[in-house]
Each structure stands twice: as C-alpha cells, then as structure tokens.
N, C-alpha and C positions, 0 to 999 in steps of 0.2 A: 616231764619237765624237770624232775628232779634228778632223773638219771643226764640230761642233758649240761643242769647247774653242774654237776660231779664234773663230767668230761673239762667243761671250761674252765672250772677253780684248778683242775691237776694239770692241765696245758698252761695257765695262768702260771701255777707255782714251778713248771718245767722251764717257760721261759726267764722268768725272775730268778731263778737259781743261777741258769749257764750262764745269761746275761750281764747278771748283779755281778758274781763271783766271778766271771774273765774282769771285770770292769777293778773290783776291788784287786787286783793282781796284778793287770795291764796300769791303773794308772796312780793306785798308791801302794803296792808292791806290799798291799796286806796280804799275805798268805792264812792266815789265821780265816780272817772271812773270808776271802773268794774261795778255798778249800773247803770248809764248809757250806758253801751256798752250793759248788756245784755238787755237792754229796748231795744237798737233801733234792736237788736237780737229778740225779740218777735215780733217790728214791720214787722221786715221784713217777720219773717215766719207767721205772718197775714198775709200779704203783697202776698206772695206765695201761701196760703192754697186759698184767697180769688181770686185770681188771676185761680187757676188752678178748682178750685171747683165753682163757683158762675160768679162772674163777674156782679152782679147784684147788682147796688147802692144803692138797700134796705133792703140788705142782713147786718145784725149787723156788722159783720167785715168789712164792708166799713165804716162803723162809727167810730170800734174803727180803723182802721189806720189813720183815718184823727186825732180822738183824741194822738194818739201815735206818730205823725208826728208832733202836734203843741207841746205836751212835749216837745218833744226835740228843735225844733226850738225854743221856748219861752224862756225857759230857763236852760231846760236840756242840750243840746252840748251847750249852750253858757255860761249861769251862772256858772252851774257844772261842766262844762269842766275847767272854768278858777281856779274855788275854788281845784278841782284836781292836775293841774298842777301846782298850788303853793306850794303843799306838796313839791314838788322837788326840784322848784328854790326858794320858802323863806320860806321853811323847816314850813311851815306850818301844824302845828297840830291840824286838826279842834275837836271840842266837838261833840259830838252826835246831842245838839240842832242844832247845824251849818248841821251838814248832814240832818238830820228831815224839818227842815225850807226849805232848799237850793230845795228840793226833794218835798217839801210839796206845794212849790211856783211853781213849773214845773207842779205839779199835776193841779193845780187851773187855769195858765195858758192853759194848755193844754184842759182844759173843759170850759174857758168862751172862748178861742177862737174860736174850733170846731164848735161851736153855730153860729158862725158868718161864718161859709165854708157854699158856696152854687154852686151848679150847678157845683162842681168838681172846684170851686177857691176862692181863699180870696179875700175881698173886698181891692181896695188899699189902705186901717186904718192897719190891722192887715198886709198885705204883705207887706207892708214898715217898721212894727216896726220887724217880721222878718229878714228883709234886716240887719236892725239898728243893733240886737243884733248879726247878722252875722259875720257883720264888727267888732264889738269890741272886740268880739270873736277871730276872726281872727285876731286882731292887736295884745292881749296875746300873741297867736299863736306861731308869729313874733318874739316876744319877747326871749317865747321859744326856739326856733328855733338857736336865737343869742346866749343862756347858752349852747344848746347842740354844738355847733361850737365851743366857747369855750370851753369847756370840752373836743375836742380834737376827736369828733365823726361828722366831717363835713360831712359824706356824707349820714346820718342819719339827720343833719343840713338842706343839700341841699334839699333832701326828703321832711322835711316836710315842707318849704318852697314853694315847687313848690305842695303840693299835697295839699296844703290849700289854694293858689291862684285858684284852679282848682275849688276846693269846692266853693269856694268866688263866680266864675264863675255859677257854677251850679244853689247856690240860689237864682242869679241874673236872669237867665233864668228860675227857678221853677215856678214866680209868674209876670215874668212882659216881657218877649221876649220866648217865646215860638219857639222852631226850625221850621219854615214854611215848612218844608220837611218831617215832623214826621207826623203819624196817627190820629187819634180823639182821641185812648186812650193813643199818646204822649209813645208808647212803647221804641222808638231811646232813649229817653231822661230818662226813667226811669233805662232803662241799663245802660246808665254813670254814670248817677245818684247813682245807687246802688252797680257799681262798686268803684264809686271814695269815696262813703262813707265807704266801708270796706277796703281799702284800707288806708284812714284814721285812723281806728283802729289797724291796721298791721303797717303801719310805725311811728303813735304815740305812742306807746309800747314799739320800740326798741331804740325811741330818748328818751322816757323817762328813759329806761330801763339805756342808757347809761350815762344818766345825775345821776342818780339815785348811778350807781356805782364811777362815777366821785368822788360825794362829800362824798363818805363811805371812799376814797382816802385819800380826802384831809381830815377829819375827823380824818382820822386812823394815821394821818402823824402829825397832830395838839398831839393827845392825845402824840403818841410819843416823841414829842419834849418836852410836860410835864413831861413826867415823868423822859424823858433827865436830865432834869433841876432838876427837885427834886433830883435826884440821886447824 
C-alpha cells in the first residue's frame, strides 16, 4: 500500500509540475514559475523512472535527482519562487538577465551542493542552509497568502496557508527528523513528501491565478475612472 501511495504522490507531482508550469507560461507568461514547476516535473519523473527501473545508487539518475533536488531547494522553489510571485503582488516585471541569473544561480547551487550529498544525506552545512532558504521562502509565501485573502479569494488564502506550513514541516523532517516508523528507503515519507509538493503547485496556481485577476479588476476600474475624468 505504501509502495502504491509512492507511485501516485510522484505521478501526482509529475502532473502538477508540466501542467501548472506550461500553464504559468502559456497564460501569465511567468517564466520564473512555470520554469520551475517543470523542473521539479522532470525531477520527479527521474524520480519515478529511477525508482521503478534501477533503484541502484550508482545508477546516473540518482545523481541527477539529488542534483535536481538541491536546484530547487537552494534556490529554485525558494529564490524563484519568491521572484515569481512578485510578478503578481508588486507587479513585478523582471528582464531576461533577472530570469538567466535567478536560474543560472539554482544551477550552480544545485551542483556545488550535490557534491557535498553523501550516503543518501546532507551534511548539517548544506541542510541547515536548506532549512534557511525554506523559511524565507515560506514567509513570502505568507505574505502571499495575506494579498490573495485580500483580493477576496480566502479560501484559496487559507490553502496556501496551510499547504506551506505542511511543506515547512516536510523540509524540516527531509534532513534532520526522519519518521522512526518509515523504511531504510524512508518510502512513508517520500509519499507525503511528493504529494504535498504537487499539491503546492495546484493550489499556488489558483491563488495566484486569483490574485492575478484581482488586480486586472482593480486596473481595469483605475483606467476607467481616467478616462471618466478626461471625458
């Protein structure tokens, strides 16, 4: 049962990834998030392929998901994520070098920390500055969370509220509490794990989504009253 739960949380997070991220790209021409959704989307189906074919730690694709794991941990869902969601709440327009750099710094992290994974974990150096960029990540988040409430989509609000405290939880047990009841390959935990991260992409989507049309509102209501006035 629990090797089954595994299978569907990493098909779950494979589809939320290509899905969410074509969608943040195709129709608010975020590249910040749909880039990173479909990353942690290739993660995962490494993640699957290597899981259901191999299972062997010397096999390349255990290498690349631990490198594709610290992208996003370093500064892909943390950095990128935050530079994303600022398109929305401070109308943020970033330049291409801001996306190139933003992407270019998750790459570099993501290969000097790999280096540093051993025996299937991070030293406590790199798993605490994970932790670090979690939390700050997560306080954005928060932040977010507080614009889509106001905007009048509280329970899109309350969503990603509670499904980011969860996450918060996860990456706290990823690297330094391990569930004492789980397996050697820690399968209980990679299922919540990989459920609660696409799930992450499915209800940040629709907060954004809604925040998104909020300020097109309030925009559309501003231009009117100009030309009110001119008139």
């Amino acid at each position: 049962m629990i090797d089954i739960l595994f299978l569907v949380a990493d098909l779950w997070l494979i589809f939320a990834g290509f899905f969410f991220g074509w969608r943040f790209i195709r129709r608010f021409k975020n590249y910040f998030l749909g880039i990173e959704c479909l990353v942690v989307a290739t993660s995962a189906t490494n993640f699957l392929l290597w899981s259901l074919l191999s299972g062997d730690p010397n096999n390349p694709m255990y290498t690349i998901a631990y490198f594709l794991d610290a992208f996003s941990r370093s500064f892909g869902f943390t950095l990128v994520l935050i530079l994303g969601l600022m398109m929305v709440t401070h109308n943020y327009r970033p330049r291409l070098w801001h996306e190139i750099g933003a992407f270019g710094l998750a790459f570099i992290g993501g290969a000097l920390l790999v280096a540093l994974h051993q025996d299937g974990t991070y030293g406590v150096g790199p798993a605490t500055f994970f932790m670090v960029t979690n939390v700050i990540a997560s306080l954005f988040v928060f932040y977010f969370a507080v614009r889509v409430w106001q905007a009048g989509a509280r329970g899109w609000a309350m969503a990603t509220a509670i499904i980011t405290l969860i996450a918060t939880y996860i990456a706290l047990v990823y690297d330094f509490f391990p569930w004492p009841f789980d397996d050697e390959l820690r399968t209980a935990f990679y299922a919540a794990a990989l459920a609660t991260w696409g799930t992450q992409g499915f209800v940040y989507y629709f907060a954004y989504k809604a925040l998104h049309a909020h300020n097109a509102r309030v925009s559309a209501a501003g231009s009117a009253r100009i030309e009110a006035t001119r008139a």
